[in-house]
Phi, psi and omega in degrees: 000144188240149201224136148319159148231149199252167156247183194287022183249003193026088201209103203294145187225053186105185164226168168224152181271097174275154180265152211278274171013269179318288213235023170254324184331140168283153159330092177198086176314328177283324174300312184273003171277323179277323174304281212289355198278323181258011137315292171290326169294346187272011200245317216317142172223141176281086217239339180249143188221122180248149164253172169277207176282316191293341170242358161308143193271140152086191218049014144348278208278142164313108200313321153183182207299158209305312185231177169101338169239040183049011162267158179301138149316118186216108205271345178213160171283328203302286234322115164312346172261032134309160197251105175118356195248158184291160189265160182245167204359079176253181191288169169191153223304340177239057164249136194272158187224019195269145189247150150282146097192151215291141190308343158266352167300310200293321175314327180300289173339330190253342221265291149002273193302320202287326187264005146297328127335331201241009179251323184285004181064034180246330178288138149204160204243119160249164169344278189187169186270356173332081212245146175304171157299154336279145180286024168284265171335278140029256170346287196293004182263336181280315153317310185296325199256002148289293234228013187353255193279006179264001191316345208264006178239026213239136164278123164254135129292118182234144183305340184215188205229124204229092187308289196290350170296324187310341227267339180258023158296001192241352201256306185272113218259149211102350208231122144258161171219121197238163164288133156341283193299358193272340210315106171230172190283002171270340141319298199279332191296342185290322185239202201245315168270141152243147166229121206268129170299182167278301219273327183297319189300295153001299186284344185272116178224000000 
């Protein structure tokens, strides 16, 4: 399969030859509904904690005695249906809340997303991100002219991992920028455009 390639002038500047696999993939919404749900259950932490009856403080002793003083019969403070007694199945801290699945559902998966984009006029492959001083600027102007009001969704893919490309996931609100090998389908599936360097592009097999 072959992809146009643009330069930042959003201006075609060739093509590249892609693998079919990758950027060919059928369409399979379920599948990629199951990558990202055990993304998020896998980022997920186990932050809340109750105690039961058994680690609540105090109430040993029986509240008074079992018949004879017109009250319901109680063997503890703890109880839960005490004001101050432990809770019954309430959360806790060590319950894994982490999902499975296998390394070729998620590449199917991501391979999904990425050639739905690319069927949908949402991909497109440039040179490379090389942007002048100052690289902000730069950036938002090569952003403005892909992508006018739409700049606030956008993937940079970059082939390697580049601390000032990186930075402008931090200057340009909206814009991320990931590594080829970080690339997963809960990224791409996130934002409404991607865009792949060439050498990046390259790399996906």
């Amino acid at each position: 399969m072959k992809l146009e390639i643009y330069n930042k002038e959003k201006k075609p500047d060739g093509s590249i030859t892609v693998s079919d696999a990758v950027f060919g993939a059928a369409w399979k919404p379920d599948l990629v509904h199951q990558a990202i749900t055990a993304y998020y259950a896998n980022k997920r932490n186990s932050v809340a904690q109750t105690k039961d009856r058994s680690e609540v403080r105090g109430g040993g002793k029986k509240p008074w005695r079992q018949k004879h003083t017109g009250h319901a019969r109680h063997g503890s403070r703890r109880s839960p249906i005490w004001s101050g007694g432990g809770i019954t199945f309430g959360p806790r801290n060590d319950k894994d809340f982490s999902k499975k699945i296998s390394k070729k559902a998620r590449k199917a998966a991501l391979f999904s997303v990425i050639s739905k984009k690319r069927s949908d006029s949402e991909l497109f492959v440039i040179n490379n991100f090389d942007f002048e001083l100052p690289k902000t600027k730069s950036a938002a102007q090569f952003l403005d002219k892909f992508f006018g009001k739409n700049k606030k969704s956008v993937l940079l893919i970059k082939s390697a991992e580049d601390k000032n490309i990186f930075r402008l996931s931090k200057n340009i609100q909206g814009v991320n920028v990931i590594s080829a090998e970080s690339l997963n389908v809960y990224d791409c599936a996130l934002k409404k455009y991607i865009v792949f360097e060439k050498a990046a592009a390259e790399r996906m097999k």
